[in-house]
C-alpha atoms as one frame of an Amber mdcrd trajectory, in Angstrom:
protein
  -3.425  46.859   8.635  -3.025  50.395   7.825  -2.326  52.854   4.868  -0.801
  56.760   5.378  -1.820  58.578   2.464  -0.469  62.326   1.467  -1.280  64.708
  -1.136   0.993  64.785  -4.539   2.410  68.257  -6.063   1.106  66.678  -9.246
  -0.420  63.043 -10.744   0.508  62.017 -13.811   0.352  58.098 -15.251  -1.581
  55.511 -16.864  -3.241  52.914 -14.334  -4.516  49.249 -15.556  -7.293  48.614
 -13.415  -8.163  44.686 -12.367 -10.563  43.151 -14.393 -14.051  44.536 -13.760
 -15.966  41.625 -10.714 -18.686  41.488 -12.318 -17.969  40.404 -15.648 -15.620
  38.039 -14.241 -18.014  36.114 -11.862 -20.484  35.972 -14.388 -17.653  34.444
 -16.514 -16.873  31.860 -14.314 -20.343  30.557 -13.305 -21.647  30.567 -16.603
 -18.515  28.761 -18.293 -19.168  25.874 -15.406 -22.532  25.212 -16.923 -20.923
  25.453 -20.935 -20.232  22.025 -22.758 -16.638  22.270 -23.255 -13.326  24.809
 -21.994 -12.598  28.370 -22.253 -10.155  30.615 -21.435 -10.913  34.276 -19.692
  -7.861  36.675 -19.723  -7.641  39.219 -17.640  -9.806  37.547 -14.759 -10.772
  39.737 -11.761  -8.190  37.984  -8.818  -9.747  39.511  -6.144 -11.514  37.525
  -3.064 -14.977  37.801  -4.323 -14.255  36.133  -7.144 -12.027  33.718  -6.061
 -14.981  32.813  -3.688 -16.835  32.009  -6.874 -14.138  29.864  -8.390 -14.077
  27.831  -4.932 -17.498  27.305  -5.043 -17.549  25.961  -8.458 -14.895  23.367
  -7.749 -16.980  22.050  -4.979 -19.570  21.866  -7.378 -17.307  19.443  -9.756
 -15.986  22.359 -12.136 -12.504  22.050 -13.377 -10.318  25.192 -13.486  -6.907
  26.783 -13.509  -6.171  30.050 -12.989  -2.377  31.933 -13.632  -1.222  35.052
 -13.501  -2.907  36.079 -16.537  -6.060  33.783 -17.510  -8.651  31.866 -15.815
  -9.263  28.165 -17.522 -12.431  26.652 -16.970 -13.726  23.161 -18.347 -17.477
  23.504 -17.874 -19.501  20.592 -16.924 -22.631  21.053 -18.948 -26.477  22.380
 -18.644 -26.773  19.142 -16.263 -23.316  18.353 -14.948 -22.619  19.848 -11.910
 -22.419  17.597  -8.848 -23.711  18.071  -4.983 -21.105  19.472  -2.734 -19.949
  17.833   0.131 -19.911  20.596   2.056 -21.084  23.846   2.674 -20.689  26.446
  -0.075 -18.524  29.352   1.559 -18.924  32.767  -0.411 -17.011  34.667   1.731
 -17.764  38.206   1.371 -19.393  38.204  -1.904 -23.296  39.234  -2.639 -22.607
  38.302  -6.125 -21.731  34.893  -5.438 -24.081  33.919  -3.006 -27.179  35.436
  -5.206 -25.946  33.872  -8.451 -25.372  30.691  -7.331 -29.339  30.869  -5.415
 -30.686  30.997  -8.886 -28.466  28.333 -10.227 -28.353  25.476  -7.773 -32.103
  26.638  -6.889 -32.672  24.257 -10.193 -29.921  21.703  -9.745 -31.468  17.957
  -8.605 -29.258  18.173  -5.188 -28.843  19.810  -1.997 -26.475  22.775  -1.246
 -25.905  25.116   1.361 -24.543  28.609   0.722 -22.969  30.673   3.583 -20.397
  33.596   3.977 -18.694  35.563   6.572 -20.341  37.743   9.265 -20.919  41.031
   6.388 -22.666  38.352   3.906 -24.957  36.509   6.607 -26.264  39.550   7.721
 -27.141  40.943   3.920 -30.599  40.598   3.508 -31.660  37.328   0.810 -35.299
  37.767   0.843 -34.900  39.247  -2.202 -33.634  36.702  -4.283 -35.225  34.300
  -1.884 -38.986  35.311  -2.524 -39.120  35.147  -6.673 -37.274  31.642  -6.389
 -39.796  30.459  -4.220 -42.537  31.400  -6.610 -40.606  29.487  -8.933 -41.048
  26.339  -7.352 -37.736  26.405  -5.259 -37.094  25.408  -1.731 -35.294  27.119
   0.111 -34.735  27.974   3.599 -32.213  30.682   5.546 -31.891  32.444   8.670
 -33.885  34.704  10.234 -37.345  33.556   8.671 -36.344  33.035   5.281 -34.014
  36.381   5.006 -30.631  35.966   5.776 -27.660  32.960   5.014 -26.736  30.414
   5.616 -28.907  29.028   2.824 -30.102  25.671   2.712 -31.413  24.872  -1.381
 -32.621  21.544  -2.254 -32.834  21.463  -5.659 -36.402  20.980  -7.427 -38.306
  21.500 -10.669 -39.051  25.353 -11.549 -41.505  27.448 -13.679 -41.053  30.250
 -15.212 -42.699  33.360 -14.287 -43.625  37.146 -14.867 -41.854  39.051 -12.642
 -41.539  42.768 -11.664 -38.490  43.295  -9.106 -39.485  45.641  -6.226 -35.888
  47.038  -6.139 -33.521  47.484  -9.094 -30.794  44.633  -8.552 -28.384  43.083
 -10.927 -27.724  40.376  -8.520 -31.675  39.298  -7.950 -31.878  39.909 -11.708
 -29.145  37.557 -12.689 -30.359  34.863 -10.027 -33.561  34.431 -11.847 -32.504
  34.255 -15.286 -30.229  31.608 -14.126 -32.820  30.123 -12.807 -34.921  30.671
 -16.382 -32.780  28.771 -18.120 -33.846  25.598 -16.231 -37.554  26.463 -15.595
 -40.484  25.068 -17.893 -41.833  28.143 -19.850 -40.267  31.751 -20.195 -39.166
  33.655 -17.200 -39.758  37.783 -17.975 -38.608  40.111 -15.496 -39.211  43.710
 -15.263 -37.286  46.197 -13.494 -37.807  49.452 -11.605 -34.411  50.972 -13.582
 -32.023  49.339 -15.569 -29.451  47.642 -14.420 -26.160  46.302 -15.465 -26.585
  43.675 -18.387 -23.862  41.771 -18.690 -25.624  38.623 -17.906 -27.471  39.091
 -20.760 -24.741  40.018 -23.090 -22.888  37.122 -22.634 -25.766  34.363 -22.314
 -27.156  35.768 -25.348 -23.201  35.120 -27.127 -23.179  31.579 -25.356 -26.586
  30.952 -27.288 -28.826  31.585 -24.844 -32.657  32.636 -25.838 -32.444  35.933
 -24.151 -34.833  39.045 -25.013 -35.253  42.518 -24.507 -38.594  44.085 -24.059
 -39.916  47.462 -23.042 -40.266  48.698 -19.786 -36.810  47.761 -19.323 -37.483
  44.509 -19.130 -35.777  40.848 -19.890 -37.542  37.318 -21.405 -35.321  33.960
 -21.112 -36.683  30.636 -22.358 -35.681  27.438 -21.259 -31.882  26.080 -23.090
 -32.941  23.980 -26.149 -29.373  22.801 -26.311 -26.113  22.981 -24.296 -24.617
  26.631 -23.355 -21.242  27.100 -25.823 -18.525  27.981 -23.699 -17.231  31.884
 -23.992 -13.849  32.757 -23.856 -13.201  36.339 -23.365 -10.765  39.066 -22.384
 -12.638  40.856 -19.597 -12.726  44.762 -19.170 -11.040  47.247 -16.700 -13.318
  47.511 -13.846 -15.159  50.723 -13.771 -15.529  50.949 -10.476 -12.068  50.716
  -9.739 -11.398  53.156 -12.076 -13.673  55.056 -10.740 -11.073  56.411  -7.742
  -8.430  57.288 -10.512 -11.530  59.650 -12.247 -12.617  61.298  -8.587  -8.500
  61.853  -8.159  -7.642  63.135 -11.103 -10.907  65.651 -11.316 -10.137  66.609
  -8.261  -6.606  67.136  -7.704  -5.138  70.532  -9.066  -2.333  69.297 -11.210
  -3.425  65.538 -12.775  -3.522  64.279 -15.976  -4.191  60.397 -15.824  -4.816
  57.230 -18.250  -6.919  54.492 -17.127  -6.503  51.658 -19.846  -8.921  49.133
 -20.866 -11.966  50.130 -19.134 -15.607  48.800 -19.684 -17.716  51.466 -21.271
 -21.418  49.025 -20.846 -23.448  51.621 -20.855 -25.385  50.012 -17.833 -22.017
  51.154 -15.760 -21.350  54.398 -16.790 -23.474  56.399 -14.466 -19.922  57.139
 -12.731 -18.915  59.135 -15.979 -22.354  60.830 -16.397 -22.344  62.274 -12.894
 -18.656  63.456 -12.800 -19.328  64.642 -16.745 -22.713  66.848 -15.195 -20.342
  68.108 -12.362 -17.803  69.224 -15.170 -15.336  66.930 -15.029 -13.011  67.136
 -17.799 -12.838  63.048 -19.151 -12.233  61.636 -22.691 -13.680  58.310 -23.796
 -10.065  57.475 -26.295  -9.833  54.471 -28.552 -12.904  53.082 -28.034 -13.220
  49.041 -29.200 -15.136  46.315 -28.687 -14.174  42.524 -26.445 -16.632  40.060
 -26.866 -20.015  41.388 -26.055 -18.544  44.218 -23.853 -17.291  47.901 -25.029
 -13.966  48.990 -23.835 -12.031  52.219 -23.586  -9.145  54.322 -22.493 -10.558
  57.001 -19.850  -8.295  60.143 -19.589  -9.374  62.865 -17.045  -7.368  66.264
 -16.011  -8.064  68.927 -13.414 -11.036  70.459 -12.790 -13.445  72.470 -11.500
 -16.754  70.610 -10.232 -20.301  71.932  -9.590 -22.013  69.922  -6.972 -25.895
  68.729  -8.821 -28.197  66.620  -7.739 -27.465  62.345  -8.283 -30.938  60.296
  -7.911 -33.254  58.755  -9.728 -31.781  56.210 -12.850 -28.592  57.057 -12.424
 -28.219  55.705  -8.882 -28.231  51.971 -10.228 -26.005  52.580 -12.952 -23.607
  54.571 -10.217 -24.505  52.326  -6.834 -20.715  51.286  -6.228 -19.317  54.950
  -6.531 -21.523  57.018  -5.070 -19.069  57.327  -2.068 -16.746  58.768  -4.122
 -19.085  61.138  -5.817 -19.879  61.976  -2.470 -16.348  63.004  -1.719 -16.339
  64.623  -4.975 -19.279  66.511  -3.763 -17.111  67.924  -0.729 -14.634  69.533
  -2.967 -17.524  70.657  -5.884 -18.783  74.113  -5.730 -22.310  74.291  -4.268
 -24.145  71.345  -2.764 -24.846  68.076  -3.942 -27.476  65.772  -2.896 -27.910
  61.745  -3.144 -31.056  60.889  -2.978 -33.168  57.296  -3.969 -30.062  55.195
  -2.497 -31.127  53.418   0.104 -29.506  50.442  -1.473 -26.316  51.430  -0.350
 -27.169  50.949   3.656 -27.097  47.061   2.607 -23.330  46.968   0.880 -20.459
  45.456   2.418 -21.175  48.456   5.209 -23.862  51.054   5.774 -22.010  52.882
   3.106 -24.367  55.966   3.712 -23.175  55.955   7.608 -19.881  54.738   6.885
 -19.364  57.294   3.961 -20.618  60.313   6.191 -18.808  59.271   9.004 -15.158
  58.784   7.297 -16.076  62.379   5.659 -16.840  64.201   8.355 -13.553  63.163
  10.128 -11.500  64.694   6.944 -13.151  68.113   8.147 -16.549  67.925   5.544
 -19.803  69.039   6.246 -22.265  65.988   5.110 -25.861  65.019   6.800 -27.488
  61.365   6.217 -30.830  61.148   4.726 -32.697  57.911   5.253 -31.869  57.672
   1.222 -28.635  59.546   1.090 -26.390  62.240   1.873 -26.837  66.079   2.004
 -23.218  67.080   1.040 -21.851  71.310   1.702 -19.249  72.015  -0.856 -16.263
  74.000  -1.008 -14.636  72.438   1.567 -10.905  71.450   1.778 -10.188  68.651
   3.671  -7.978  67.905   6.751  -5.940  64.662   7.046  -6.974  62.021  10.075
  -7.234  58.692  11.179 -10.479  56.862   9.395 -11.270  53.735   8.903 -12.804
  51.360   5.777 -15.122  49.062   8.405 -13.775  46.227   6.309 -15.381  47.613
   2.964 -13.200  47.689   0.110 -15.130  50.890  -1.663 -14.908  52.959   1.450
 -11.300  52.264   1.614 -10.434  53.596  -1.789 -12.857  56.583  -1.160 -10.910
  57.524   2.199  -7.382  57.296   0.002  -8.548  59.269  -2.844  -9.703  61.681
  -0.243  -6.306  61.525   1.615  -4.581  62.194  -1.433  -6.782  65.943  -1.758
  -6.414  66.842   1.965  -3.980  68.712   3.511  -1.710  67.064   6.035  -1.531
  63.187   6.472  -4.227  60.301   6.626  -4.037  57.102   8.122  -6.630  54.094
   6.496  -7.363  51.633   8.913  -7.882  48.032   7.692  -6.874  49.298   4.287
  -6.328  45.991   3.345 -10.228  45.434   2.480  -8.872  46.574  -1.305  -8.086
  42.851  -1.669 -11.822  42.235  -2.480 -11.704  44.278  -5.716  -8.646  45.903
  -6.284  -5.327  43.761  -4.619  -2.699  46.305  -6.318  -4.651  48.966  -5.408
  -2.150  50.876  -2.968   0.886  50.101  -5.301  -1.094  52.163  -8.141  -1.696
  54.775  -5.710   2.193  55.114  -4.486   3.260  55.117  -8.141   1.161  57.933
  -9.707   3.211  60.661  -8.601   5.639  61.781 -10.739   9.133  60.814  -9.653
């Protein structure tokens, strides 16, 4: 499937963005171990997530899920069941790492796989803390790589410092915490997004902040209390709207709803160093998570330097301030992201590549991307590789070049974003 994409005269419109993937997994798996039902509005419908949802019914969850709210009767600390077959996580990190921690403690056997992306993602690290935990499990590849095969045993807490900074490995182990004998402290190299720890800590969870940044979880003393919740825009797909409308020379558009965790905002910090012009409006709290209306308008960037903390808290749109980079005045360098050569795609190839066929100048680094600016850019074919972020990079950048692009498999938006392309069509003023 395939996407032409042309520049506007001008942009002008408010966007609702999907509900933001990773609040809504978390949403989902930690509901299915709650005593009793809640109801999530504005759950993310993309596939990742409705990977998630599958796997929970396999593992004896009830749910129901319309065009507006996800219902989910959870089963209980000790009430999910063993599937009779293989868990299938499709495309989704998120899933398969979560669920590791979780059925790593569960008194059955499981097996987690995905498609060809997922498999070859490496698991080690999720796999090697677990197994220090008293798990057993066993993968591909020596341990490294799904399929997963987990046969549930008893776990022990632990004091652990993660090697690289990953919400995913993160979340894993506190799942697993929560069924371990003794506390389970984790430190990390930066922080990472918390909204595991928000909303544990609101479904009664014991979980603690320390220095460092770090994160304690004891064992449950009672039954989780299920959460219901209206879940946030999805930074990250607003993140396209904020590149676009910095970018373009006539744009003045609303993003509504959109989480503000501070653990996410790296995408405003870097586009707010470059001189993006963005207001945080009518700013308000839902459930543990802060929420606002994001308004940015045209204007003149400054390419900097994006490493160090903010990487973590900016991992999913660094291809976009990457393109943002082409157009900035000056050069801007990514450094400290190796992380994103294990996404969905070698986003650091795959990012390069794409740009460089729109006419920019940008070299790899083994960590990130050396990016000229002051460039304009020159519409051509490209192509996503299947990865949903690098599609909505290459249409954003479509949308500044001159002349026309064509996005190949531009249907990979369906993992985050399904609407995506409809949004895009109806910015422009008619």
């Amino acid at each position: 499937m395939q996407q032409t994409v042309r520049r506007a005269h001008a942009l002008r419109g408010t966007i609702v963005p999907p509900g933001d993937k990773s609040i809504s997994h978390r949403a989902a798996l930690f509901n299915a171990i709650a005593r009793g039902e809640a109801v999530v509005e504005n759950f993310q419908r993309g596939a990742d997530c409705l990977a998630t949802l599958r796997c929970l019914r396999r593992l004896g969850v009830s749910w129901s899920l319309d065009e507006s709210s996800l219902r989910i009767k959870g089963a209980g600390r000790g009430g999910l069941r063993e599937p009779e077959a293989v868990l299938d996580c499709r495309n989704s990190g998120t899933t398969m790492r979560l669920l590791s921690g979780l059925l790593a403690a569960q008194p059955f056997f499981s097996v987690l796989t995905g498609d060809a992306s997922l498999r070859s993602r490496p698991m080690a690290r999720v796999i090697d803390p677990l197994l220090k935990m008293g798990a057993r499990i066993h993968g591909r590849d020596g341990d490294t790589k799904a399929p997963l095969a987990i046969r549930g045993a008893g776990l022990r807490g632990l004091h652990y410092r993660l090697p690289v900074a990953s919400a995913q490995v993160k979340s894993a182990l506190i799942l697993a915490g929560l069924y371990a004998e003794g506390e389970t402290t984790l430190e990390e190299p930066a922080p990472t997004r918390d909204h595991t720890e928000r909303m544990l800590q609101a479904m009664g969870a014991s979980v603690t902040f320390g220095e460092g940044p770090a994160v304690t979880v004891r064992p449950l003393a009672a039954e989780l209390s299920p959460l219901s919740l209206r879940v946030p825009g999805d930074i990250s797909a607003a993140a396209p709207w904020l590149v676009l409308g910095a970018l373009h020379p006539d744009a003045e558009i609303r993003i509504a709803g959109v989480s503000v965790n501070p653990t996410r905002t790296g995408i405003l910090d870097a586009l707010a160093m470059m001189g993006a012009d963005i207001s945080i409006e009518e700013q308000r709290q839902w459930g543990p998570e802060p929420v606002a209306d994001l308004v940015v308008r045209s204007s003149r960037l400054q390419g900097m330097v994006i490493g160090g903390d903010l990487v973590p808290r900016a991992i999913d749109e660094l291809p976009l301030l990457a393109l943002a980079g082409c157009l900035a005045q000056g050069e801007t360098l990514i450094k400290d992201a190796s992380e994103l050569r294990l996404k969905e795609s070698d986003r650091i190839r795959t990012t390069a590549a794409g740009l460089r066929r729109l006419g920019a100048r940008v070299d790899e680094t083994p960590d990130g991307m050396r990016i000229a600016g002051g460039q304009a850019l020159r519409g051509a074919t490209v192509s996503s590789y299947g990865d949903h972020r690098l599609a909505m990079m290459l249409a954003v950048a479509g949308g500044l070049a001159d002349g026309e692009t064509v996005v190949h498999k531009s249907q990979s938006v369906a993992v985050s974003y399904p609407w995506f392309w409809s949004d895009l069509e109806a910015l422009p003023p008619h």
